[in-house]
C-alpha positions in Angstrom: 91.5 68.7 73.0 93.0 67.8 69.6 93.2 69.7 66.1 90.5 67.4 65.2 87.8 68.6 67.4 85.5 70.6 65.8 83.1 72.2 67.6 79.5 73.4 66.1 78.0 75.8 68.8 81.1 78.6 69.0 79.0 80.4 71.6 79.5 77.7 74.3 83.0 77.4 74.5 83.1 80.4 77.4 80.4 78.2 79.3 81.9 75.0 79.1 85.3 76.4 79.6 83.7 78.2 83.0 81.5 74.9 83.4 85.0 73.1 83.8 86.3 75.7 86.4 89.5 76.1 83.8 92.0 78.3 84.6 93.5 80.9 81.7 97.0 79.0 81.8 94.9 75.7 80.7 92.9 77.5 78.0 96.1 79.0 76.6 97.9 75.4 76.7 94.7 75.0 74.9 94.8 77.6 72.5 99.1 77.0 72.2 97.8 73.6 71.3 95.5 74.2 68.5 98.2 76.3 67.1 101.0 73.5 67.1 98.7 70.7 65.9 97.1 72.5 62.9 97.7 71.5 59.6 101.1 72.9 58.0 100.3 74.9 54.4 103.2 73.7 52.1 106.2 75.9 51.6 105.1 78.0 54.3 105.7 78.5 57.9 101.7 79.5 58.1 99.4 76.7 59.5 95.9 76.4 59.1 93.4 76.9 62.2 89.7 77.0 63.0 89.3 80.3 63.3 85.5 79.6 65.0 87.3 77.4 67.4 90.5 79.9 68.3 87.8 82.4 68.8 86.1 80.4 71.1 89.2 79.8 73.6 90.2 83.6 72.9 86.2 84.4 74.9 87.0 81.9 77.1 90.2 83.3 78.1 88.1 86.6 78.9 85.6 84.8 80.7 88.2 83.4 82.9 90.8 86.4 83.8 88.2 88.6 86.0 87.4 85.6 88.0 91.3 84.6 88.3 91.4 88.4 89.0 89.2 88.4 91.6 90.9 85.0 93.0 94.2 87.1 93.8 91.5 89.6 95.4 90.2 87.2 97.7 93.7 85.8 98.7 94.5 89.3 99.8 91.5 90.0 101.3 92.1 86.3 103.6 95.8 87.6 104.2 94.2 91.1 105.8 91.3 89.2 107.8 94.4 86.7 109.2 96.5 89.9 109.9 92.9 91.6 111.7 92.7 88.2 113.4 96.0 88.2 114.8 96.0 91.9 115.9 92.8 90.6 117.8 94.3 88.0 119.4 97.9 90.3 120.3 95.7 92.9 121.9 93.2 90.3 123.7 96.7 88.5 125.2 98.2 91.7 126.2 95.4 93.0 127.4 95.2 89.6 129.3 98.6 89.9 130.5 98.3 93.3 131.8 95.3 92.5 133.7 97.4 89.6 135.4 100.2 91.7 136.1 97.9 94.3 138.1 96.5 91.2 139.9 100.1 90.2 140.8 101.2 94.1 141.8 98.5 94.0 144.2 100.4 91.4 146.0 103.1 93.1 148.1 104.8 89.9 147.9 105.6 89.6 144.8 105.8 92.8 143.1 109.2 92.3 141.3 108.4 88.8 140.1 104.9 90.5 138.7 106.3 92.9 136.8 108.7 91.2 135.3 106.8 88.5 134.5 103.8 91.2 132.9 106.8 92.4 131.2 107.5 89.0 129.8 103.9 88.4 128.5 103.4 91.4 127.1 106.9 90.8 124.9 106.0 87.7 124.0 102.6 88.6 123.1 104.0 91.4 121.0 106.2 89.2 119.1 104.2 86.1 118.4 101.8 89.0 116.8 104.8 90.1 114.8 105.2 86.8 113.6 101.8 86.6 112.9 101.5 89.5 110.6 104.9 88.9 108.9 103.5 85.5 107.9 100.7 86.8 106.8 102.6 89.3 104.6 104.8 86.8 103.3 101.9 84.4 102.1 100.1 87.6 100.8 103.5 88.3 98.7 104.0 84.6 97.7 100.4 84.9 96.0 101.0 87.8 94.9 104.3 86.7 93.2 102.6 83.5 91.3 99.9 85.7 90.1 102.8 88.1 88.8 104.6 85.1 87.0 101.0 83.9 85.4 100.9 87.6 84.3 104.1 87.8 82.9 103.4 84.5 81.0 100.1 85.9 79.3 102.0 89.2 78.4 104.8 87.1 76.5 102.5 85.0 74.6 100.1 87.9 73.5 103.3 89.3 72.6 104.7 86.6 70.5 101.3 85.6 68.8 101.2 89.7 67.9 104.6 89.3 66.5 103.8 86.5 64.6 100.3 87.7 63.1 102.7 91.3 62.1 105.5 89.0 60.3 102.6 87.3 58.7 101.1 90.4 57.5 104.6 91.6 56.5 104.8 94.6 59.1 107.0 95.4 62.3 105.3 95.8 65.5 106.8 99.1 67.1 108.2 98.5 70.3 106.2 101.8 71.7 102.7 100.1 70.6 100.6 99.4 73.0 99.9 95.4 73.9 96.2 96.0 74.7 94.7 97.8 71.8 93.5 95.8 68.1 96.4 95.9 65.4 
């Protein structure tokens, strides 16, 4: 979108930002955008900007954080079904391996090679669920981690677009105020 785009309906901007399946990171390169482009006043480091249209993005960018919310939500709620899954599948292979190793006891033959081949199954079984769950927790973190990093990258631009409306209006904003609240 360019500084020249003016829209006439402010009330669909949410939709068609929704519509478009667009991320918050897009509609603040959006938003960062409209901000750069707009018009310079003269002698002045104060631009000029739709406000119709800044408000728009700014309800998009609502719109958009519970359902990028509730994407971290369902990334974590995959990682615990994969850990469930593989806990299923470690019991179900040990439980598999302890019912060969009673069939092997029974044997008199071969009682030493059964046990320490039961032994063996049930070790390996343990660890390849280990591995299991420790990728599983590793993805979980790595998702975890972006969505920590997009997070972080919100909170400095809401922080540097508050600092700049409070240098515009010629006040400080105290380090102690809270981000989340109107100035």
């Amino acid at each position: 979108m360019t500084a020249t785009d003016h829209r006439t309906d402010p009330a669909t901007a949410a939709e068609r930002h929704a519509e478009d399946g667009a991320s918050l990171i897009s509609i603040l390169d959006e938003l960062t955008d409209l901000v750069t482009q707009a018009r310079s006043m003269p002698m002045s480091a104060s631009v000029l900007v739709n406000r119709a249209e800044t408000l728009d993005l700014l309800d998009a960018a609502r719109a958009v954080v519970p359902r990028e919310i509730q994407t971290a939500d369902d990334i974590v709620a995959d990682a615990d079904a994969m850990v469930e899954r593989a806990r299923q599948r470690a019991e179900k292979i040990v439980e598999d391996a302890r019912a060969e190793a009673e069939r092997l006891v029974s044997n008199e033959q071969v009682v030493a090679l059964a046990t320490q081949r039961a032994e063996q199954i049930v070790a390996d079984a343990e660890a390849h669920a280990a591995k299991l769950a420790a990728d599983a927790d590793d993805y979980c973190d790595r998702q975890l981690a972006q969505f920590e990093i997009d997070l972080g990258t919100i909170a400095t631009q809401v922080k540097a677009g508050r600092e700049a409306l409070a240098a515009r209006a010629g006040r400080d904003v105290p380090e102690d105020e809270p981000n989340d609240g109107p100035a």
